[in-house]
DRENDO-1510 file (C-alpha; in Angstrom, 1 decimal, always signed):
<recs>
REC; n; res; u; v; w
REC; 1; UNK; +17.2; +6.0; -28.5 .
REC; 2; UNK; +16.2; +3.8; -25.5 .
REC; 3; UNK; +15.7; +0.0; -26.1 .
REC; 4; UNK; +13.5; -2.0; -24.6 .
REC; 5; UNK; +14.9; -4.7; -21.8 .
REC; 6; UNK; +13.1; -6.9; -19.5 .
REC; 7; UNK; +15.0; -6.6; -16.0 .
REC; 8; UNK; +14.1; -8.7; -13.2 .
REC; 9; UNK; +15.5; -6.8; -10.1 .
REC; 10; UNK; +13.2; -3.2; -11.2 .
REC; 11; UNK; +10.1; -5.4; -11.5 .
REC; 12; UNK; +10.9; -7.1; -8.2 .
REC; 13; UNK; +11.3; -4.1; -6.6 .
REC; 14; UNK; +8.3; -2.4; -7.8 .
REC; 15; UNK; +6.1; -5.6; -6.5 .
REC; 16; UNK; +7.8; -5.1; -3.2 .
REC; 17; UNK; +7.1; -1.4; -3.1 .
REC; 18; UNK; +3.1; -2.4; -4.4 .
REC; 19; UNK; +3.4; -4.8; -1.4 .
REC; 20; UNK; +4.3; -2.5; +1.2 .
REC; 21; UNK; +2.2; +0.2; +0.3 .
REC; 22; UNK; -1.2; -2.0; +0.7 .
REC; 23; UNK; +0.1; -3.0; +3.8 .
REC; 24; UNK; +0.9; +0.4; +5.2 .
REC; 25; UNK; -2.7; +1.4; +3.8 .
REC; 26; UNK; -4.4; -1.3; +6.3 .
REC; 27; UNK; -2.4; +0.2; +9.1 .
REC; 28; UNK; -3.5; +3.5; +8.3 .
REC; 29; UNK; -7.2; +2.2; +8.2 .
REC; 30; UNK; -6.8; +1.0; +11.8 .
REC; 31; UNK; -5.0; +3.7; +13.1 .
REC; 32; UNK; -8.2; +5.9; +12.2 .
REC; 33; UNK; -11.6; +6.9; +13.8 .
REC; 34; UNK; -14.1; +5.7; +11.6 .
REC; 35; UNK; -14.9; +9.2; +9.5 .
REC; 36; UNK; -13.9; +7.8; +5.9 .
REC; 37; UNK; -15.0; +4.9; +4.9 .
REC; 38; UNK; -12.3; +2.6; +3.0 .
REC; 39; UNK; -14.3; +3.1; -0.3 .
REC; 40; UNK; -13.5; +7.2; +0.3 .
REC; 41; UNK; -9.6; +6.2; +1.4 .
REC; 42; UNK; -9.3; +3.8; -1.7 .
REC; 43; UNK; -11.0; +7.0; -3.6 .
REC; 44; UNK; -13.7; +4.3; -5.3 .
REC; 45; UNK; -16.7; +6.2; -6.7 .
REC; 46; UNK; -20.1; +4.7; -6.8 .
REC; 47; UNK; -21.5; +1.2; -4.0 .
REC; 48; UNK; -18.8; -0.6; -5.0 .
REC; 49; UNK; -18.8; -4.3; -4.0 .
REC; 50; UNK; -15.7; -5.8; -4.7 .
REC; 51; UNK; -12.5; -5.3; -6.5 .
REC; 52; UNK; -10.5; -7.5; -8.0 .
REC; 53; UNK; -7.1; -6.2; -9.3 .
REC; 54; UNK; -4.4; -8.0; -11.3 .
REC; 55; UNK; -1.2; -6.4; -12.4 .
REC; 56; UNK; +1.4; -7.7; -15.0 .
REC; 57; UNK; +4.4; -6.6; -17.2 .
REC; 58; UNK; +3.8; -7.4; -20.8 .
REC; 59; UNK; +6.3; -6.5; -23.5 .
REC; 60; UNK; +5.2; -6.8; -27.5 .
REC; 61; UNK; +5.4; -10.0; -29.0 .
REC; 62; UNK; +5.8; -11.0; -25.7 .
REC; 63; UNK; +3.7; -13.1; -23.1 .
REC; 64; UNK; +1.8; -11.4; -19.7 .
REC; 65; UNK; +4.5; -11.7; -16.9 .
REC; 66; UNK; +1.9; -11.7; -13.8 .
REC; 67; UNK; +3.3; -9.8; -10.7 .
REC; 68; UNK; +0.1; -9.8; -8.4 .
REC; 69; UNK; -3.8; -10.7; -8.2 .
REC; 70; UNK; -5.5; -9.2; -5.0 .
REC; 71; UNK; -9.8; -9.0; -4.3 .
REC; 72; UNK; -11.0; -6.7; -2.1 .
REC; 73; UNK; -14.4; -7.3; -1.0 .
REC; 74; UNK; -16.6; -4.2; +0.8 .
REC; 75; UNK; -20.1; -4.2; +2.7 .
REC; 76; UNK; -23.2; -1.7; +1.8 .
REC; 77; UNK; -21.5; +0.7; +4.3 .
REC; 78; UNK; -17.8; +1.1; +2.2 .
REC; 79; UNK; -15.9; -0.8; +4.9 .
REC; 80; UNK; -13.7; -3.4; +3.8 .
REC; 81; UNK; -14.2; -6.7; +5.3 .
REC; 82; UNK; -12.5; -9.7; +3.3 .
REC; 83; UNK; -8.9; -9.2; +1.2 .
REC; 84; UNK; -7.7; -11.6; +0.0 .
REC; 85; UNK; -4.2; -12.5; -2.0 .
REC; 86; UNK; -4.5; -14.8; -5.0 .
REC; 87; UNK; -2.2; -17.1; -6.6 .
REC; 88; UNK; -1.4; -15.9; -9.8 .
REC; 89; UNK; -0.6; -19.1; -11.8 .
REC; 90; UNK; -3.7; -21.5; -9.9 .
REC; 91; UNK; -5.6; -18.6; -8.7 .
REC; 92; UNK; -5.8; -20.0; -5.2 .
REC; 93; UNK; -5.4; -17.9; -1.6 .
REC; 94; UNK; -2.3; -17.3; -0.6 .
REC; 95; UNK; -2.9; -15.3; +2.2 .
REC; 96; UNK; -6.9; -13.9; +3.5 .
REC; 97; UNK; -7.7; -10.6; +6.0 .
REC; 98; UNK; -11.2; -11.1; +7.2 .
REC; 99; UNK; -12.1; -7.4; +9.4 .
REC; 100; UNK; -15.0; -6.8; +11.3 .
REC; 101; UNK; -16.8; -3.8; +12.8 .
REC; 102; UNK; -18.7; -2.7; +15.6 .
REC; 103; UNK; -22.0; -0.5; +15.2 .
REC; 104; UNK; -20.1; +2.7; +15.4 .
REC; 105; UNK; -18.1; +1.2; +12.1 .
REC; 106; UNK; -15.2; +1.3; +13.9 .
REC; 107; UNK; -12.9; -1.9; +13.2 .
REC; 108; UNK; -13.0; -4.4; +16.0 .
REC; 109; UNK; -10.6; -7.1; +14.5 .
REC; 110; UNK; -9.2; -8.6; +11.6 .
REC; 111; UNK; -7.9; -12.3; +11.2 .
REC; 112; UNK; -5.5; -13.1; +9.0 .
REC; 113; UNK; -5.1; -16.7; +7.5 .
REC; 114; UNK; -2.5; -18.5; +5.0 .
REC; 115; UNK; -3.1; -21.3; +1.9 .
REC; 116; UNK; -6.4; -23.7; +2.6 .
REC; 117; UNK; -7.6; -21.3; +5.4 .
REC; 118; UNK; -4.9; -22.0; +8.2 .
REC; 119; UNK; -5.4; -19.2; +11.0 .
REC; 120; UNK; -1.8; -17.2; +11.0 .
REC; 121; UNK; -3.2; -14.3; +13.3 .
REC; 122; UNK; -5.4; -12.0; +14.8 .
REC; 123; UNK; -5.3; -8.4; +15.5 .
REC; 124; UNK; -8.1; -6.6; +18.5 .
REC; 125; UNK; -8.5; -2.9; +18.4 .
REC; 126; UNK; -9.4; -1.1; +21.5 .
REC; 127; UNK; -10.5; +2.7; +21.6 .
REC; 128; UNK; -11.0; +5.5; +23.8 .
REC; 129; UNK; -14.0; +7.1; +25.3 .
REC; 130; UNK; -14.1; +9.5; +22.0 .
REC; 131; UNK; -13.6; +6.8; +19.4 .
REC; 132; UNK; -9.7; +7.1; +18.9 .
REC; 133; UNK; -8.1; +4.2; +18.5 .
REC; 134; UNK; -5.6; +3.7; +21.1 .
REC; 135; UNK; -3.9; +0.2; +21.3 .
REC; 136; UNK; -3.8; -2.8; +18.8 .
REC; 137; UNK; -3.1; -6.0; +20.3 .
REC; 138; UNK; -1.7; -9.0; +17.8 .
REC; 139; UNK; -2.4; -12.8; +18.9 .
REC; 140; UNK; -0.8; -15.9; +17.5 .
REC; 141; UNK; -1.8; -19.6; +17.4 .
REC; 142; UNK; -3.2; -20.5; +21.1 .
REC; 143; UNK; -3.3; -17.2; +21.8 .
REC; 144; UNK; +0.2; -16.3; +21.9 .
REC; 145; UNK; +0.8; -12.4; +22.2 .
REC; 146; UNK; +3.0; -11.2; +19.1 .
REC; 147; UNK; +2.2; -7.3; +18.8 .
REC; 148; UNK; +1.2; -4.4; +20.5 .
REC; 149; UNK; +0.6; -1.3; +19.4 .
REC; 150; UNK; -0.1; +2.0; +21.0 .
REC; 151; UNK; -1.4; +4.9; +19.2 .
REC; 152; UNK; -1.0; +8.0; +20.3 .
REC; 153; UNK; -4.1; +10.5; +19.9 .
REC; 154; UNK; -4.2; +13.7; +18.2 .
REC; 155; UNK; -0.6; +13.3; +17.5 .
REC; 156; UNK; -1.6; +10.3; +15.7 .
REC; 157; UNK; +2.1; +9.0; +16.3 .
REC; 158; UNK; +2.3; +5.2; +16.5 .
REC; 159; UNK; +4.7; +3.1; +18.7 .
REC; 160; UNK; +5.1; -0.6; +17.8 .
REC; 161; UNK; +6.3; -3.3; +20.1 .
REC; 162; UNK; +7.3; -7.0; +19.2 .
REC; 163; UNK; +8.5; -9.3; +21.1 .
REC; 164; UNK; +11.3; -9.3; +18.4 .
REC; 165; UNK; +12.2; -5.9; +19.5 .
REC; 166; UNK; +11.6; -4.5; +15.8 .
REC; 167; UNK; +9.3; -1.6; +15.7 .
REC; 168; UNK; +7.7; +0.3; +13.1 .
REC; 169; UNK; +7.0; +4.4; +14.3 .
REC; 170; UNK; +4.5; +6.9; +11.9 .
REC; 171; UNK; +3.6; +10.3; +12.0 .
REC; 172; UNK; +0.8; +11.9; +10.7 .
REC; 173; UNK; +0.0; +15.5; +9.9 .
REC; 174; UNK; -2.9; +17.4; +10.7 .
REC; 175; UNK; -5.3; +15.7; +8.1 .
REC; 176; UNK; -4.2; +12.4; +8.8 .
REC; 177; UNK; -1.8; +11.8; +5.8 .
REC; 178; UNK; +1.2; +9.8; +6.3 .
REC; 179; UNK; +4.4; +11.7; +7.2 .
REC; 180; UNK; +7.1; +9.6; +7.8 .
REC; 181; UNK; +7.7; +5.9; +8.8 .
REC; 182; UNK; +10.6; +4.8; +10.1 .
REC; 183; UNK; +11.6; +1.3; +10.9 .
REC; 184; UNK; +14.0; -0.2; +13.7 .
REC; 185; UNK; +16.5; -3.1; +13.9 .
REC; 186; UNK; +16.0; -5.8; +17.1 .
REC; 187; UNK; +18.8; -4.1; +18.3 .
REC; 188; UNK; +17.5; -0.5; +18.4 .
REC; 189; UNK; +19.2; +0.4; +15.5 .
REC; 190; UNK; +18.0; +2.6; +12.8 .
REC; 191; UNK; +17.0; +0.5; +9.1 .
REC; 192; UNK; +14.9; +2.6; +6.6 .
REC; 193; UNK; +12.9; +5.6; +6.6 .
REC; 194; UNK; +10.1; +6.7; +4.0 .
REC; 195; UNK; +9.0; +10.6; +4.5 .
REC; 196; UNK; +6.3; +12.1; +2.3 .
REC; 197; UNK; +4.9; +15.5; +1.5 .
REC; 198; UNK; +1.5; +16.1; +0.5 .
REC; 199; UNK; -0.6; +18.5; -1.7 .
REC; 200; UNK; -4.2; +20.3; -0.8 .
REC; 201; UNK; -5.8; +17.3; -2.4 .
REC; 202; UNK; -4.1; +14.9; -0.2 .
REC; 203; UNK; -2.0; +13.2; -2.7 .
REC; 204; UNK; +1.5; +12.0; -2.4 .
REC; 205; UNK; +3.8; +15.2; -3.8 .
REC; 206; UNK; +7.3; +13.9; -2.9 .
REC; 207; UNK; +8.9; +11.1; -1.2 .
REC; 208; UNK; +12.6; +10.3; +0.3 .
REC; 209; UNK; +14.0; +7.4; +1.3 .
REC; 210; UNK; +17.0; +6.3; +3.1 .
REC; 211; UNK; +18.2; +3.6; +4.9 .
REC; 212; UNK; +22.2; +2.4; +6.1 .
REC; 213; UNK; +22.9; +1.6; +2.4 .
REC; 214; UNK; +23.2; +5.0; +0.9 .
REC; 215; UNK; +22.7; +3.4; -2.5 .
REC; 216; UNK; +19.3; +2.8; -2.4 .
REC; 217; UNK; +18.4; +5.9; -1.2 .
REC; 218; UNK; +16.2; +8.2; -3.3 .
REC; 219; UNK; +13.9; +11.2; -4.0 .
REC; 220; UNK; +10.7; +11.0; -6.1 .
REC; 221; UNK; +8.8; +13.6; -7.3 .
REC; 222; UNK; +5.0; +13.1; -8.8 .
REC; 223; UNK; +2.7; +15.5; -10.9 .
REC; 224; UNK; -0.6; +15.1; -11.0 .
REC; 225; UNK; -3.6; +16.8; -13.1 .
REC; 226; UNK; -6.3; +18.8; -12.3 .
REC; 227; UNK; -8.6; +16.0; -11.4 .
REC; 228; UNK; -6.1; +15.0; -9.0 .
REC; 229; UNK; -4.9; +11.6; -11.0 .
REC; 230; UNK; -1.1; +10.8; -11.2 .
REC; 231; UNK; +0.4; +11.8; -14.8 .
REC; 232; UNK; +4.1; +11.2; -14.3 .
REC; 233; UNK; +7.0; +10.8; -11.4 .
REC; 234; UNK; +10.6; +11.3; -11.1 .
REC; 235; UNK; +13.0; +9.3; -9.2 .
REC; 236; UNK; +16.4; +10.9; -8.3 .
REC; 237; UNK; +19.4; +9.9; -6.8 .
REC; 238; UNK; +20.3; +11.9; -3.3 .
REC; 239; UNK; +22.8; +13.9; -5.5 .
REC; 240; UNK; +19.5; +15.1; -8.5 .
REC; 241; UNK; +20.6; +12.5; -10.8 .
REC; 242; UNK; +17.4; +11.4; -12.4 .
REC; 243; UNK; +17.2; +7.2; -12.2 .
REC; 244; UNK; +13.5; +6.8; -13.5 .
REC; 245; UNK; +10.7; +8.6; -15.3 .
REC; 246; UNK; +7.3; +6.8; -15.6 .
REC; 247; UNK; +4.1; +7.9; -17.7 .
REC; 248; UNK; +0.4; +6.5; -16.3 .
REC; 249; UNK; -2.4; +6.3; -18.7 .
REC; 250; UNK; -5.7; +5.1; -17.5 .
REC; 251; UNK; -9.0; +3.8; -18.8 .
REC; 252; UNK; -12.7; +4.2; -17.0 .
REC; 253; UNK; -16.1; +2.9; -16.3 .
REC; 254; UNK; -18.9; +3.9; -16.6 .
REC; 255; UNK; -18.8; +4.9; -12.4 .
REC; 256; UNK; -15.2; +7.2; -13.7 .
REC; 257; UNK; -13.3; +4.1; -12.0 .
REC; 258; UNK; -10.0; +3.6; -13.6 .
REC; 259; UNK; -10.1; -0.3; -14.7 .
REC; 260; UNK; -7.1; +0.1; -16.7 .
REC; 261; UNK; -3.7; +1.6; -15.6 .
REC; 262; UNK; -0.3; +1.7; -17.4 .
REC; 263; UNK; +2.9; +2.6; -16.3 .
REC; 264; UNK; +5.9; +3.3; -18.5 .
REC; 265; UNK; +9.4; +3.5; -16.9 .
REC; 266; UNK; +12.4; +4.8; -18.1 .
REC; 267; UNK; +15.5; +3.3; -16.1 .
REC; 268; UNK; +18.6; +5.5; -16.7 .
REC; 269; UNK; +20.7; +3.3; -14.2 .
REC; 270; UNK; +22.8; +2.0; -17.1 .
REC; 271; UNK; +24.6; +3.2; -20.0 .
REC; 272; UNK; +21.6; +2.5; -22.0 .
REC; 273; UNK; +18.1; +3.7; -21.3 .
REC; 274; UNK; +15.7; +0.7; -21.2 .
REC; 275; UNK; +12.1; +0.7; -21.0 .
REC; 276; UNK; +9.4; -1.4; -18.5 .
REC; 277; UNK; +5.5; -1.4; -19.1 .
REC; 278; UNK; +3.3; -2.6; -16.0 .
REC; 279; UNK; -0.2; -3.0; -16.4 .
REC; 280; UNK; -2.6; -2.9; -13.8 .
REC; 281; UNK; -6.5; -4.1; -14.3 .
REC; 282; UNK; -8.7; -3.9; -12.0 .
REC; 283; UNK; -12.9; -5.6; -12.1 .
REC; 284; UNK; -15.0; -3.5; -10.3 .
REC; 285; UNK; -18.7; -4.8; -9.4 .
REC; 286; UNK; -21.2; -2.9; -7.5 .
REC; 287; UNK; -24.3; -3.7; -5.5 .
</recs>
């Protein structure tokens, strides 16, 4: 029978992975014509106002271990203008993303500032006569040029360039769901690479990973239920030896908005099976 562990490297990982995938959702955001609103990308039911979600491991007999606290705030329209990344011991900003839009709803820029409101950076779309975006530039402190990136339309490839000479490339498919991203060393050099398939409902079906260290590379595998919500997913090893096996069960309001979600792994990586339980909570409000 499986016993029950607390394992720091899984947990950081996961955060990591939690991280990375908000991240990869804002650049998906601004790599769009403004069709969806975020609400319908987020898939948030109802005039929501503002999120605020907190996610923690907890153990029995054991007290919460907090791994994140983010808000998302979102005007009358659905489009997301302020997120911001909280502190989980003081509850104090780590990091802000303040976005604005244009009449068509189409975002213009976003700003992004660190601890007591310091200015870090700030992005400037520019799109084409038909509403595509088609370049992204990134300013620094005195206006210092960090980032540019060119989209490529109806492809919906992307090309990243830093004056680091690290990159980032996507592709998309025809609905606009997230293919592949790969990522590039300074030197040119392939690093990592994420590809996803997708079912009709546009949920994630499988991803792969790789990278230059072989042992981290994986395969997952996620079922979902009628109503489209995550029940269970399978990580494998690039041979089909299965490494994890987490179960999500969810609680609603009254708008049929989860505000509860738990996750329970199941590590096989050792001789012994050990278990992790993340909890996600989320307070929605709504104008």
């Amino acid at each position: 029978m499986a016993t029950k562990k607390r394992m720091t490297t899984p947990l950081l990982m996961n955060c990591i992975k939690y991280i990375l995938s908000g991240l990869c959702f804002l650049l998906y955001i601004q790599g769009t014509v403004a069709q969806k609103n975020d609400l319908v990308a987020e898939d948030l039911k109802g005039k929501v106002k503002k999120v605020i979600d907190y996610k923690y491991t907890q153990e029995p007999a054991e007290e919460r271990w907090p791994i994140h606290r983010f808000s998302s705030t979102y005007n009358e329209k659905g489009y997301l203008t302020e997120f911001l990344s909280l502190d989980v011991r003081f509850n104090t900003v780590e990091k802000a993303i303040l976005v604005q839009y244009d009449q068509h709803n189409r975002r213009i820029t976003d700003s992004t500032f660190g601890p007591d409101r310091q200015f870090i950076s700030k992005s400037v779309y520019r799109y084409n006569n038909k509403g595509q975006i088609v370049v992204c530039f990134k300013y620094g402190k005195n206006g210092t040029l960090l980032e540019r990136k060119i989209f490529t339309p109806y492809t919906r490839n992307e090309k990243t360039k830093r004056k680091s000479g690290n990159g980032y490339k996507y592709k998309y498919d025809s609905k606009g769901n997230e293919t592949s991203l790969t990522h590039s060393t300074a030197d040119g050099k392939f690093d990592y690479q994420y590809t996803r398939t997708y079912d009709r409902q546009g949920n994630v079906q499988t991803e792969t990973y790789q990278d230059h260290d072989t042992v981290k590379n994986y395969f997952l595998k996620n079922e979902y239920n009628q109503k489209g919500i995550l029940q269970t997913s399978h990580k494998y090893s690039t041979t089909g030896v299965l490494l994890e096996e987490t179960n999500y069960t969810y609680n609603y309001d009254y708008q049929l908005n989860w505000i509860r979600k738990q996750a329970t792994t199941v590590y096989f990586t050792l001789k012994t099976p050990y278990y992790m339980d993340e909890v996600e909570e989320r307070e929605v409000t709504y104008y």
